[in-house]
Backbone bond lengths (Angstrom), bond angles and torsions (degrees), N, CA, C in turn:
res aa  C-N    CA-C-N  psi(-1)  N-CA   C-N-CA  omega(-1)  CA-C   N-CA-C  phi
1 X - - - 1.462 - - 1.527 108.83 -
2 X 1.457 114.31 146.53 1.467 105.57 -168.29 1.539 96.51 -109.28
3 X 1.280 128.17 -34.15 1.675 121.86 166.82 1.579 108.06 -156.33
4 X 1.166 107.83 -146.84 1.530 116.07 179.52 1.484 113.44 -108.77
5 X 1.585 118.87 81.50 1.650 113.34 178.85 1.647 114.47 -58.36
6 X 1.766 93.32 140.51 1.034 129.61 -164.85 1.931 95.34 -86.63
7 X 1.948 91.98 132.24 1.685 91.20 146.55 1.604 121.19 -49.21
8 X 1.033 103.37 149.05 1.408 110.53 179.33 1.736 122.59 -103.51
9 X 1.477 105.96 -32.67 1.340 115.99 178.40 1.625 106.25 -173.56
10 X 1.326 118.68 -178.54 1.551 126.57 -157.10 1.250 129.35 -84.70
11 X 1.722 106.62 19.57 1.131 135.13 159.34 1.762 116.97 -87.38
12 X 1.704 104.67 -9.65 1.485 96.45 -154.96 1.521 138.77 67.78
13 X 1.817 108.90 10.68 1.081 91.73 177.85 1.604 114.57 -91.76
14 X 1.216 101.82 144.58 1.676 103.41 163.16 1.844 128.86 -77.44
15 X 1.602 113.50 -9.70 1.438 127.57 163.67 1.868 102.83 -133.31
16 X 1.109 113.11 139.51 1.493 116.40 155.67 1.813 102.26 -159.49
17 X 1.474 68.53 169.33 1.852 84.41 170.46 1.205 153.42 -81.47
18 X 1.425 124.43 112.50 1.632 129.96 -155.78 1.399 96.33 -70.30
19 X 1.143 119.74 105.41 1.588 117.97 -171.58 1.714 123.11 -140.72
20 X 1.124 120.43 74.69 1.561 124.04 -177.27 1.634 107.63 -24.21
21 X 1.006 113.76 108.52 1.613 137.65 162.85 1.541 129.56 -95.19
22 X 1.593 128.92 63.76 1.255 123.03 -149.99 1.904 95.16 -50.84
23 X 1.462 121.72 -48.63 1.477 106.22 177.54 1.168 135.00 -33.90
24 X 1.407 110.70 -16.45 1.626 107.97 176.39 1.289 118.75 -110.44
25 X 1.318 118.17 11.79 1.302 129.21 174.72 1.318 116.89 -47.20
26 X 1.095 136.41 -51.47 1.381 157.86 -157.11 1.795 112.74 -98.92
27 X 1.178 91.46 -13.35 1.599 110.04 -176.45 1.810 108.17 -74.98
28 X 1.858 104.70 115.00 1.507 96.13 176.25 1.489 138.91 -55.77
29 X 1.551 98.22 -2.86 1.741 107.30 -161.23 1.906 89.02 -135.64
30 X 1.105 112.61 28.23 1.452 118.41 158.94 1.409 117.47 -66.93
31 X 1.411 117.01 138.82 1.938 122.98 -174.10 1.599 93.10 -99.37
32 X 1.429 81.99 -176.72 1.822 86.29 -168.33 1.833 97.05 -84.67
33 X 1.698 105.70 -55.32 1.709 92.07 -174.98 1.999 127.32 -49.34
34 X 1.451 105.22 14.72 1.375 100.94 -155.89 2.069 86.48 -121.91
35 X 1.459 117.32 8.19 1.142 132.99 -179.25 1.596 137.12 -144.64
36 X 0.713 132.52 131.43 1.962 126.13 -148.03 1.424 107.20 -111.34
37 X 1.869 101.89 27.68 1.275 96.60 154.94 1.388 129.72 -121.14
38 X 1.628 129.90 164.80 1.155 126.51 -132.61 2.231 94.30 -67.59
39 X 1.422 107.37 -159.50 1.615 88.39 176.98 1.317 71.55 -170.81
40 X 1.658 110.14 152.21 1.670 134.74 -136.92 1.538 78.59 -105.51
41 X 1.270 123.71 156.36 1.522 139.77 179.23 1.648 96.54 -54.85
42 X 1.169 122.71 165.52 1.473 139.12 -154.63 1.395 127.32 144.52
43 X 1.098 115.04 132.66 1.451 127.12 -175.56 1.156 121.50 -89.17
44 X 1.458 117.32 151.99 1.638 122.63 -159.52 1.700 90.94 -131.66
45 X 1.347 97.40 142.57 1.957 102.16 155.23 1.563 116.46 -62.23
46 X 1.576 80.51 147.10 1.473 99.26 168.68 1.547 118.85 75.34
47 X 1.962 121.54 155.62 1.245 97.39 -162.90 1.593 94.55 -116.01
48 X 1.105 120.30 34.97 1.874 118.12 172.33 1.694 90.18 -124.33
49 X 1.680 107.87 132.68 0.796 119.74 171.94 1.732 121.24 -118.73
50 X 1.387 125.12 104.00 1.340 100.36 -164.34 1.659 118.42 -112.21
51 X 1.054 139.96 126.09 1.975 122.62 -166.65 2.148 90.01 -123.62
52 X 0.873 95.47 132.05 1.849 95.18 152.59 1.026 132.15 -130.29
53 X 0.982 144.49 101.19 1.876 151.97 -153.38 1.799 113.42 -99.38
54 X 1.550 76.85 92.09 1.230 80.62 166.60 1.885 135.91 -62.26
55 X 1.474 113.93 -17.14 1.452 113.84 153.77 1.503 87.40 -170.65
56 X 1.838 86.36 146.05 1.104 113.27 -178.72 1.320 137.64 -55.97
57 X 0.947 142.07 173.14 1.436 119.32 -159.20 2.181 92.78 -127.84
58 X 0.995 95.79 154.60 1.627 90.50 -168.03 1.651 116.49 -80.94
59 X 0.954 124.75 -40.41 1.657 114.66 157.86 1.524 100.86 -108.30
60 X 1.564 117.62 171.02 1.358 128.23 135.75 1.571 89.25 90.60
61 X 1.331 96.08 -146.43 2.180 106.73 -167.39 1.742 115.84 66.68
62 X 1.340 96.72 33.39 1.689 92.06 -179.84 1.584 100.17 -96.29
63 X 1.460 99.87 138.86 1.537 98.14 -179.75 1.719 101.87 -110.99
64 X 1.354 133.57 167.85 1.273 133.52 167.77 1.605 85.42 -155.84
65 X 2.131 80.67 129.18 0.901 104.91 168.66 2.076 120.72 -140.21
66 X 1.311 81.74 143.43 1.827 85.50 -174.87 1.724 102.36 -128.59
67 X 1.670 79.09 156.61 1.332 100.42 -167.26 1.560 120.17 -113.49
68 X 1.675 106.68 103.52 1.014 124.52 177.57 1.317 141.05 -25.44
69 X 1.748 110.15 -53.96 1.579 96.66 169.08 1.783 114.78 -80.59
70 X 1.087 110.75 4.75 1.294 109.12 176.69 1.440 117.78 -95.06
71 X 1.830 114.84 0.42 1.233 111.33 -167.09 1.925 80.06 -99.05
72 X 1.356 95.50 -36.55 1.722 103.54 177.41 1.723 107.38 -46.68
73 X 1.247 128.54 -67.28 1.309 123.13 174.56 1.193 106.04 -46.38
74 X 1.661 152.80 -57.97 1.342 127.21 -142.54 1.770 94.29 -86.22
75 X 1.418 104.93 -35.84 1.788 90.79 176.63 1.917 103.19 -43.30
76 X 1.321 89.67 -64.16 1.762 93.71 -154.91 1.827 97.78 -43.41
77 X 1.021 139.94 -36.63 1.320 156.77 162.37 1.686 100.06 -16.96
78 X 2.064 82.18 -89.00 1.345 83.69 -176.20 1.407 142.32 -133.01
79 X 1.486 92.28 46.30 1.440 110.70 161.43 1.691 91.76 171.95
80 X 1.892 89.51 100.36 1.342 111.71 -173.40 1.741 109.66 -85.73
81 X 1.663 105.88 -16.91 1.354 103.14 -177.49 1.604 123.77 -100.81
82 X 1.333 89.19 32.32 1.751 111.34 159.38 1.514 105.29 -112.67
83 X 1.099 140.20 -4.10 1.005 121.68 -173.71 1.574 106.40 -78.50
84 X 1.139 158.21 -53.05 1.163 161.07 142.36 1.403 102.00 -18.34
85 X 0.831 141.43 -48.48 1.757 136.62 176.42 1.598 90.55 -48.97
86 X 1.180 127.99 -77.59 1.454 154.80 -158.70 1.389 87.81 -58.79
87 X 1.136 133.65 -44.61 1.606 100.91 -172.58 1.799 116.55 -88.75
């Protein structure tokens, strides 16, 4: 086992499907995998991240991802007296 998987949404599932739904477009409590537009930087639980794509999607699907305790080391590096702000 690699950790403790996380619910994912208010179904309880721990896997579902990233699946563009134009019906929920318009929906105030719509998630990002359920819409094919881009979604503003933001942080997710937990530090294993896993996706498998079963087919590719025709433009777009770029993910960026950064790594937290490593953003933690270069602050403490070089400019250690933000770190207390930051926490």
């Amino acid at each position: 086992m690699l950790g403790i998987p996380l619910i994912q949404n208010n179904k309880n599932e721990y896997i579902y499907d990233v699946k563009y739904s134009p019906s929920e477009k318009n929906k105030s409590n719509v998630r990002g995998p359920q819409i094919n537009d881009a979604l503003p930087l933001h942080p997710d639980h937990g530090g294993l991240l896993g996706m498998y794509c079963l087919q590719s999607a025709e433009n777009g699907g770029c993910t960026l991802l950064g790594n937290v305790k490593k953003i933690h080391d270069e602050i403490n590096i070089l400019r250690p007296d933000l770190l207390q702000i930051l926490n």
